[in-house]
MARTI-58283 format. One line per 4 residues: their letters; for each residue x, y, z of C-alpha. Coordinates in nm, 3 decimals. Example, Ala and Ser with C-alpha at 12.3 -4.5 7.8 and 13.67 -1.06 7.14 Angstrom:
REM residues 2
AS> 1.230/-0.450/0.780 ~ 1.367/-0.106/0.714
//
This chain:
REM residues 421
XXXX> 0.000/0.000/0.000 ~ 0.100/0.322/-0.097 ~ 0.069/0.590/0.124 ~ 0.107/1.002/0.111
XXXX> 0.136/1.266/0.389 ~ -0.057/1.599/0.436 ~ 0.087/1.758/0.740 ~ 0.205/1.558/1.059
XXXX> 0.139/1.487/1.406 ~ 0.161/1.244/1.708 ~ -0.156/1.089/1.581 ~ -0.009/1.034/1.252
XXXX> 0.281/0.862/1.384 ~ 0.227/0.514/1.496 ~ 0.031/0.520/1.167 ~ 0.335/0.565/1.002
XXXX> 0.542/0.323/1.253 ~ 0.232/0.028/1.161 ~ 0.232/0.086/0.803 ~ 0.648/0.106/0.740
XXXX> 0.653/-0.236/0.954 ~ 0.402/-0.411/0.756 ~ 0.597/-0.298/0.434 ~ 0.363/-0.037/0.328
XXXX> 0.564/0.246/0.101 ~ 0.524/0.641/0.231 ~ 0.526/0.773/-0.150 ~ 0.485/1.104/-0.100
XXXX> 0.431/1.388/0.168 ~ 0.305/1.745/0.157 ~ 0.298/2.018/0.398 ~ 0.530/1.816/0.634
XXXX> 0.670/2.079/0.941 ~ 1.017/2.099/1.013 ~ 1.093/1.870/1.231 ~ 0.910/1.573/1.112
XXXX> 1.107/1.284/1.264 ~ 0.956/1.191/1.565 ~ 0.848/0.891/1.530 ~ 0.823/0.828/1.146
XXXX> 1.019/0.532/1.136 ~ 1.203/0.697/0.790 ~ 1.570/0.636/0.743 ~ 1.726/0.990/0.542
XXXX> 1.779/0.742/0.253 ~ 1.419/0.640/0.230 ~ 1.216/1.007/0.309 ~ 0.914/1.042/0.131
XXXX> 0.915/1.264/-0.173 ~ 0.813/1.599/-0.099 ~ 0.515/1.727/-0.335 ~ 0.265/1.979/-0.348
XXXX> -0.042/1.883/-0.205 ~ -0.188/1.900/-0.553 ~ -0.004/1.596/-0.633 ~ -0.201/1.403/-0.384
XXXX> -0.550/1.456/-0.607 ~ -0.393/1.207/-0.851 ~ -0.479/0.863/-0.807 ~ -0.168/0.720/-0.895
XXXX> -0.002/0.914/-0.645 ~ -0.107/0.681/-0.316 ~ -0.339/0.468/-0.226 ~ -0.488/0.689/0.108
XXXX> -0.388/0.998/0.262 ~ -0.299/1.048/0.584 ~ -0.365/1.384/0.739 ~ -0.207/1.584/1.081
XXXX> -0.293/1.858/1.260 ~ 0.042/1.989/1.391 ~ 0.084/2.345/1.174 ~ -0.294/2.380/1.056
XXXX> -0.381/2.632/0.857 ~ -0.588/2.786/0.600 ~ -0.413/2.641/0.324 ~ -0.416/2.298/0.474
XXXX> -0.811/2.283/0.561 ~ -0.863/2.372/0.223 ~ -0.632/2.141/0.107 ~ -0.844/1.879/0.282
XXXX> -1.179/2.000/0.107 ~ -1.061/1.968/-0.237 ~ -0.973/1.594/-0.180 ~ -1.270/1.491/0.012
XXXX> -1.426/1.625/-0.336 ~ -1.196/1.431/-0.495 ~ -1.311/1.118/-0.337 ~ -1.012/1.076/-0.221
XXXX> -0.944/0.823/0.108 ~ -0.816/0.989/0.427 ~ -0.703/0.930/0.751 ~ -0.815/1.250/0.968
XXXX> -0.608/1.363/1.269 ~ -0.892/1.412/1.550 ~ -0.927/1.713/1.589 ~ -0.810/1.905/1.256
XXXX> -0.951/2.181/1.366 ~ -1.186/2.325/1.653 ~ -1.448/2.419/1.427 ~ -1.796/2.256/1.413
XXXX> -1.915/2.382/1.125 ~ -1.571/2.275/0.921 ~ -1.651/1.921/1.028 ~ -2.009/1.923/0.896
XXXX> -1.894/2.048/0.599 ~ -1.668/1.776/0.537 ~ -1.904/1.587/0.631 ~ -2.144/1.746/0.347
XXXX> -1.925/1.701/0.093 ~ -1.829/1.340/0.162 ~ -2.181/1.249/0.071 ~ -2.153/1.380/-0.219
XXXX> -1.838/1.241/-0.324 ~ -1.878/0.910/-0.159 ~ -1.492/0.978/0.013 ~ -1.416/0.786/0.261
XXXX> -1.299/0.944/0.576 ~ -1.092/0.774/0.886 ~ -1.046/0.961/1.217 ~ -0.810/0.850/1.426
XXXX> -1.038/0.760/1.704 ~ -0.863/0.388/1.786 ~ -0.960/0.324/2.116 ~ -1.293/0.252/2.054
XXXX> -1.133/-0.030/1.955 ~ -1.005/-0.189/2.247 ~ -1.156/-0.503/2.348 ~ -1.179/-0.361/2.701
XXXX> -1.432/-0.089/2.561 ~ -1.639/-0.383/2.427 ~ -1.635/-0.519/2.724 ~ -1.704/-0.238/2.943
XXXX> -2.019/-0.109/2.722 ~ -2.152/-0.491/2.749 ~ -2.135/-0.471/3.130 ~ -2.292/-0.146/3.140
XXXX> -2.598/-0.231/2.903 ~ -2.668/-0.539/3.101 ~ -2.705/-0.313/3.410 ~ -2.919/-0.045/3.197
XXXX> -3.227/-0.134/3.202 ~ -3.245/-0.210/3.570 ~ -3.076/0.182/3.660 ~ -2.741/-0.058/3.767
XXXX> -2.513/0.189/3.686 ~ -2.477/0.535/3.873 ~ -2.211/0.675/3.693 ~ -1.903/0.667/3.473
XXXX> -1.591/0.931/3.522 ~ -1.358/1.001/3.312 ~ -1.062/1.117/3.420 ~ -0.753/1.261/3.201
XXXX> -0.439/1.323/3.344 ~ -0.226/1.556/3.124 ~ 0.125/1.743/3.207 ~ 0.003/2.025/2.958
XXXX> -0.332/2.161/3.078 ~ -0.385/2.446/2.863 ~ -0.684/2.534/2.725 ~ -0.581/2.421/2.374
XXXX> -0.448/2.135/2.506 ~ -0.734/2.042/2.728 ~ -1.051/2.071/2.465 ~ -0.817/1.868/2.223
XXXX> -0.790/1.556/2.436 ~ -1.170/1.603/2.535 ~ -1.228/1.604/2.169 ~ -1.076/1.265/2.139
XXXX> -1.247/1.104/2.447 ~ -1.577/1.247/2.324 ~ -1.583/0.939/2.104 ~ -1.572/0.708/2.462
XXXX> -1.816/0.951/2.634 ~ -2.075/0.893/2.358 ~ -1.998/0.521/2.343 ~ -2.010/0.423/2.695
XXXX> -2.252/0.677/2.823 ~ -2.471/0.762/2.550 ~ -2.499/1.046/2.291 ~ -2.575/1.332/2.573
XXXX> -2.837/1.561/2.593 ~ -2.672/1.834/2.812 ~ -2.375/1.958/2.919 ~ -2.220/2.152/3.157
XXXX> -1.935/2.266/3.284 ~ -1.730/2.378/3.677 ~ -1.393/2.512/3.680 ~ -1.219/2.790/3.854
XXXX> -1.384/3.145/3.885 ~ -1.053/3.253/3.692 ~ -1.073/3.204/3.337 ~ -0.655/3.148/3.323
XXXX> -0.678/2.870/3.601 ~ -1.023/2.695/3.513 ~ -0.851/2.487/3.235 ~ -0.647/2.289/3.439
XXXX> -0.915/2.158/3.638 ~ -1.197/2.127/3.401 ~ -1.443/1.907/3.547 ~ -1.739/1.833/3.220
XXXX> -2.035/1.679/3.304 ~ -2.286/1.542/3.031 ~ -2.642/1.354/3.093 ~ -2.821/1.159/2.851
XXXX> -3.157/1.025/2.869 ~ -3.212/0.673/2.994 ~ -2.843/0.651/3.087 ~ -2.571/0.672/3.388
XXXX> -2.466/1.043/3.429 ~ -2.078/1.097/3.286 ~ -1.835/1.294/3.407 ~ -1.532/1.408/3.276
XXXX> -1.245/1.587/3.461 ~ -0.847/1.678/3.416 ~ -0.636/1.624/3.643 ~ -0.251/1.694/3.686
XXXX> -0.012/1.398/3.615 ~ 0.322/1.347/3.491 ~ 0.217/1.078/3.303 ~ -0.035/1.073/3.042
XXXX> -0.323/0.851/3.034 ~ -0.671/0.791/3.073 ~ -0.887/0.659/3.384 ~ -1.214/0.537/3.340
XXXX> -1.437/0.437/3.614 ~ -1.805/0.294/3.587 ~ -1.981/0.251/3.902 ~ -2.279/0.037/3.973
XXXX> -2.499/-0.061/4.245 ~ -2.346/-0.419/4.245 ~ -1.967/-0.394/4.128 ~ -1.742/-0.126/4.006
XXXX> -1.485/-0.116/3.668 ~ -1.182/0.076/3.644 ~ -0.989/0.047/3.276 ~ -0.641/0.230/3.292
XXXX> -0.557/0.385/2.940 ~ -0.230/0.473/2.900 ~ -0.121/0.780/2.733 ~ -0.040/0.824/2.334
XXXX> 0.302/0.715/2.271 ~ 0.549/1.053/2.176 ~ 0.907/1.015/2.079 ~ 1.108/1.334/2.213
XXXX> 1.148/1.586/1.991 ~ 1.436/1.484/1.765 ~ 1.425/1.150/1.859 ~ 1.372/0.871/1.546
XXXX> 1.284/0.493/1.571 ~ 1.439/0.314/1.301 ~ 1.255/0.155/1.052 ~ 1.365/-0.184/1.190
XXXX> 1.260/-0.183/1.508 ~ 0.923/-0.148/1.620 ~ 0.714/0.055/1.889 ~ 0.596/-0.209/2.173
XXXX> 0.239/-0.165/2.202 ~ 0.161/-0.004/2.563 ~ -0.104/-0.238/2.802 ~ -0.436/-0.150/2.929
XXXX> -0.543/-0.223/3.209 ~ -0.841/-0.427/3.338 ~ -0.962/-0.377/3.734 ~ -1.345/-0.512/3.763
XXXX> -1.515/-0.801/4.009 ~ -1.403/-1.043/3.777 ~ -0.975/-0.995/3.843 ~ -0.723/-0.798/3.633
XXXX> -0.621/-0.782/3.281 ~ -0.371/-0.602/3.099 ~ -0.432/-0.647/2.691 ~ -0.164/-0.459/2.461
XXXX> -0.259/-0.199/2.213 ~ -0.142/-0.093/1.932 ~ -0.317/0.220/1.798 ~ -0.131/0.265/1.451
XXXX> -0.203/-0.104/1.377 ~ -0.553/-0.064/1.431 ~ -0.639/0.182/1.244 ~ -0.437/0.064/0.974
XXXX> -0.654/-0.241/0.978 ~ -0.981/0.000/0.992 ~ -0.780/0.138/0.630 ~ -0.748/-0.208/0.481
XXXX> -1.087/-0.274/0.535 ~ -1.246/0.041/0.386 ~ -0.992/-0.004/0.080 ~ -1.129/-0.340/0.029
XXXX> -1.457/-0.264/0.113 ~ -1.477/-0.514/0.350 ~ -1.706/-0.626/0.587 ~ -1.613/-0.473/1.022
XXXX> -1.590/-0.735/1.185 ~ -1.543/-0.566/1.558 ~ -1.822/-0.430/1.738 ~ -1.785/-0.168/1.821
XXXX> -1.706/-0.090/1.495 ~ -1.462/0.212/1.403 ~ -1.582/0.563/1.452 ~ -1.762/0.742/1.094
XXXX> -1.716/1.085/1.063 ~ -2.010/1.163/1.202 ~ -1.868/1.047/1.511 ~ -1.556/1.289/1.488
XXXX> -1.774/1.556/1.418 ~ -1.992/1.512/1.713 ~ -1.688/1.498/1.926 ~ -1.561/1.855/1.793
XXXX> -1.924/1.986/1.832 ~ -1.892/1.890/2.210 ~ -1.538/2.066/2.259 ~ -1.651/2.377/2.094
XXXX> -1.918/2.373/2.345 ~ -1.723/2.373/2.659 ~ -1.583/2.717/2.649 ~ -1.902/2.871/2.606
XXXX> -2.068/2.655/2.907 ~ -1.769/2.775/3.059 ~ -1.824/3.171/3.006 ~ -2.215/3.192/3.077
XXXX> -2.150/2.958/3.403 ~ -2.457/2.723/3.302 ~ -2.584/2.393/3.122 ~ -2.634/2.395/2.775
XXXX> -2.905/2.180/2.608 ~ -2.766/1.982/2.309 ~ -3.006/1.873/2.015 ~ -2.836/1.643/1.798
XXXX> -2.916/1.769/1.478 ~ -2.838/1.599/1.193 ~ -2.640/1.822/0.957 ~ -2.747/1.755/0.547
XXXX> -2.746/1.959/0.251 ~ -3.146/1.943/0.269 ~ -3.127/2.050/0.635 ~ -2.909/2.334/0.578
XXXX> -3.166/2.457/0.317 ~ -3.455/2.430/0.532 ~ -3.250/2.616/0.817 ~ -3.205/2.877/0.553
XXXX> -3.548/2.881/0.418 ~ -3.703/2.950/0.803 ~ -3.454/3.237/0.835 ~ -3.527/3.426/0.522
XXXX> -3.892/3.372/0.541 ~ -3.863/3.521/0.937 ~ -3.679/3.864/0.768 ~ -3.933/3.854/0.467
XXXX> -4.199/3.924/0.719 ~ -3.999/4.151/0.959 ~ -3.922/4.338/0.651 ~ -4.320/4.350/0.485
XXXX> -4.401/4.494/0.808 ~ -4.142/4.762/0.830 ~ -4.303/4.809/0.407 ~ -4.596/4.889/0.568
XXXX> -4.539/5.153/0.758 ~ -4.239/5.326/0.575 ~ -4.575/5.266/0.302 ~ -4.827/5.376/0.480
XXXX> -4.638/5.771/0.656 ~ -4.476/5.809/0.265 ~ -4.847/5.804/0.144 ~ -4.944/6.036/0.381
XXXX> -4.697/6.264/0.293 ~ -4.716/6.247/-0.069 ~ -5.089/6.317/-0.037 ~ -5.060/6.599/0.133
XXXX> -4.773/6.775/-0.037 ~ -4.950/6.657/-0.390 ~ -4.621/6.419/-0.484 ~ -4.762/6.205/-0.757
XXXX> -4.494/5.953/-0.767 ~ -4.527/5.883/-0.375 ~ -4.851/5.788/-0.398 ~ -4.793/5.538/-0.665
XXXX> -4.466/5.421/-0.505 ~ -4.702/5.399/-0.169 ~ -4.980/5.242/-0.310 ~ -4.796/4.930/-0.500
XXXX> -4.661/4.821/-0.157 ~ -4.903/4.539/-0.158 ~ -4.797/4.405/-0.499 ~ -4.371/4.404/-0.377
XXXX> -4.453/4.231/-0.044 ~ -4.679/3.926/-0.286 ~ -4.404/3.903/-0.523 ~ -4.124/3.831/-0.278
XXXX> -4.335/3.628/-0.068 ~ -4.453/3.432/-0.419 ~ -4.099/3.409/-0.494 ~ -4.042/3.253/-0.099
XXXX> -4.303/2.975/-0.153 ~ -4.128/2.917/-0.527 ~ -3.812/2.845/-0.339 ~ -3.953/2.580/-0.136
XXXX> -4.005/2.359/-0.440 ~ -3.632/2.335/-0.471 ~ -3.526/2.071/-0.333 ~ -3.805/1.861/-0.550
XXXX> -3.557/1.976/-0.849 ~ -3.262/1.835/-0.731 ~ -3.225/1.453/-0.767 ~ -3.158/1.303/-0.440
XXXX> -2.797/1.174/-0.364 ~ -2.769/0.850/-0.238 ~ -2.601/0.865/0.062 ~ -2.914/1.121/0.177
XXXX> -3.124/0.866/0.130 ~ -2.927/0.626/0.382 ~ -3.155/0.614/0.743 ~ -2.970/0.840/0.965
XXXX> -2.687/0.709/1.212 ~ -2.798/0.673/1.595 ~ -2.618/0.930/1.774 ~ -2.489/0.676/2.025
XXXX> -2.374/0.453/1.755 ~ -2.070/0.397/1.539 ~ -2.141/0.459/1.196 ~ -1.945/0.348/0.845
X> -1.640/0.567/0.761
//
């Protein structure tokens, strides 16, 4: 398999460890910072060739595109755009960017082009995870389970750094805990210190409350902690492999695959993981459009964008100190219309209104100073306001024209459900 770059990042790299040790070729890279050695696993006499990222739209170029966040910028997100139209394959760093409404309209365009898109959401994957969302659904239905915390333990707790790593265990939130319906937020009163000890909490409907919270630790990793009335689960994740900077592991010798860790009723377990092979496997499928086997299955791009529309709501629970209510909308070419269509018809009436009386005093006027062409202007007022509301109505017969694309006709993904990349 043949395989091109479009930026870099410590996401991107045990991708690029898995796929150099099962003989897969880095072609071609684009974009690539500076320092782009940790962790690549590419000798100086075997560094991918350096193109622009035009290069990449042609299909004899590579066989999927892998994509990193480090560096992102304007150029790079549009980059991206051009070869989801393309069709292209890619493997998504998660999060590209903090934007919701860039990752809905990916997400718009890959229906039309039929791309397929990867984020690298791999721990989903974990047979623990499996495991864990088995024990909690047999509890379900008899309110077993009281809660589930999540608890991150980062080194870096910056803002940036802090809504990026929530983005990423968004994906586990929604998984274990359900697609929630609110979410709010308690940190310090001061807005420089409230980062570092973030505490999220989200509640969904007919499931165990979740919370999610940073705390300060040297080393990286994951905790998290379902409690029920009966037992309680603890699964230690530990933290994303990062060579130091300047560091490089040979091509020869592979990564070892870091443990989790199993603590439940039932005794402990410690299963290795390697992410980059994973999601490499996720690629091979999609390629070969073959059958997932694992359930669950890996995260769709719906998923990713979910997670990103979560983050960006944090800093505004933050500011106004208070829940906020989230609707799950799902985000389509035909919805976007209709969300378009209710606007304009709002300021079509706001604005025939404000016709009526700017109408009704320039009639007066006209009449009384004898201004011939103010009382016609002032008496077709009724004619304007019917042909732009005609034209309104016309509009909604729109969407009739257009032939439907296929993928809108697909049934909508559940929310708390992995869908197809």
């Amino acid at each position: 398999m043949n395989i091109g770059l479009l930026g870099f990042d410590d996401s991107i790299s045990p991708l690029v460890v898995a796929a150099r040790r099962e003989g897969s070729r880095i072609a071609v890279a684009a974009d690539l910072p500076t320092d782009v050695s940790r962790g690549m696993a590419i000798d100086a006499t075997d560094a991918p060739r350096e193109v622009s990222w035009e290069a990449l739209l042609d299909l004899g170029t590579c066989d999927v595109i892998f994509v990193g966040a480090d560096g992102w910028h304007e150029g790079r997100a549009e980059a991206v755009r051009k070869l989801v139209q393309a069709g292209r394959p890619l493997v998504l760093s998660q999060p590209l960017e903090s934007s919701m409404l860039y990752a809905y309209e990916l997400d718009m365009i890959r229906r039309d082009s039929a791309a397929t898109l990867i984020p690298f959401l791999p721990d989903r994957l974990h047979p623990f995870i499996g495991r864990l969302r088995d024990w909690i659904g047999e509890r379900l239905p008899n309110d077993g389970v009281e809660s589930i915390t999540f608890e991150r333990r980062l080194a870096d707790r910056s803002r940036d750094n802090v809504l990026r790593w929530f983005c990423r265990d968004a994906d586990l939130i929604r998984l274990l805990a359900g697609a929630p319906g609110r979410l709010s937020t308690l940190g310090a009163a001061d807005p420089s210190t409230a980062w570092s000890t973030l505490a999220v909490g989200l509640t969904t409907p007919g499931h165990p409350p979740a919370r999610w919270q940073v705390v300060r630790g040297d080393t990286p990793g994951l905790s998290i902690t379902a409690v029920a009335a009966d037992a309680r689960v603890t699964i230690e994740v530990p933290g994303v492999l990062s060579l130091e900077a300047g560091g490089r592991a040979p091509s020869h010798s592979p990564v070892a695959p870091l443990s989790w860790t199993w603590h439940g009723p039932d005794g402990t377990a410690s299963v290795p993981f390697d992410r980059g092979a994973v999601i490499l496997g996720v690629v091979r499928d999609a390629l070969a459009s073959g059958p997932t086997h694992t359930d669950p299955g890996p995260a769709s791009w719906d998923d990713a964008a979910r997670g990103v529309e979560l983050a960006e709501t944090v800093p505004r629970s933050l500011a106004k100190g208070r829940g906020i209510d989230l609707h799950q909308e799902e985000f389509t070419e035909i919805g976007t219309f209709k969300g378009t269509m209710a606007s304009l018809g709002c300021g079509i009436v706001l604005l025939a209104l404000a016709m009526v009386v700017v109408a009704t005093v320039l009639g007066g006027i006209a009449r009384q100073t004898g201004w011939e062409w103010g009382e016609h202007l002032a008496g077709i007022w009724p004619l304007i306001v019917l042909g732009a509301m005609g034209l309104f109505l016309l509009l909604q017969f729109l969407p009739l024209l257009i032939a439907t694309h296929p993928s809108e006709a697909e049934p909508p993904v559940s929310p708390g459900k992995p869908g197809k990349p």
